[in-house]
C-alpha angles and dihedrals in degrees: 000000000000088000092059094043087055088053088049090048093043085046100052099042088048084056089047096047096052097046077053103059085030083063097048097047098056088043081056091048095048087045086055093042090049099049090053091053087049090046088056095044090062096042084058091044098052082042088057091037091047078047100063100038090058083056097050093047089046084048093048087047094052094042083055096045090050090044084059100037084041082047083044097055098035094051098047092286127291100210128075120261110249115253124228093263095047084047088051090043085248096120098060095129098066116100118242088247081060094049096052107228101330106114091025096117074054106062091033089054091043090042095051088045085049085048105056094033087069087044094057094048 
């Protein structure tokens, strides 16, 4: 009788013993999957926050730019006037230090893309 109370016991604890590490493993598999969640939730939150620094800085360029071509207006215009080939897109091999300031929002808007595009890679 002892010696079938000791296989019940053995039994029991064995079944135990396995809902145990059963239990544990799936515990293991739902921390992992939920690290990895976590680990994609910050990766979308630095994209949107790189987002919107990009923005702001765009925003901040383009106040600046109006704040020159607003002066340039205002004290007898800074930049030069545009020629009959730049106004028919003729000129389009002239550099932008050839064309005076025309095409300078331009080449600040391309050269801050540029900018932020080798940052990201």
């Amino acid at each position: 009788m002892a010696g079938l109370d000791l296989l019940i016991i053995s039994l029991y604890m064995y079944i135990v013993g396995r809902a145990f590490a059963e239990a544990g493993q799936e515990v293991r598999e739902e921390t992992e999957e939920a690290r990895e969640r976590w680990k994609k939730a910050e990766m979308d939150v630095a994209k949107q926050a790189e987002i919107y620094r990009n923005k702001r800085l765009m925003e901040k360029i383009l106040e600046k730019e109006r704040g020159f071509e607003i002066a340039g207006t205002l004290h007898g215009g800074i930049s030069a006037p545009l020629t009959p080939g730049e106004a028919s897109g003729e000129d389009s091999d002239r550099t932008p230090a050839e064309k005076g300031n025309a095409g300078s929002l331009t080449s600040k808007v391309s050269s801050v893309f540029a900018f932020f595009k080798s940052k990201r890679d």
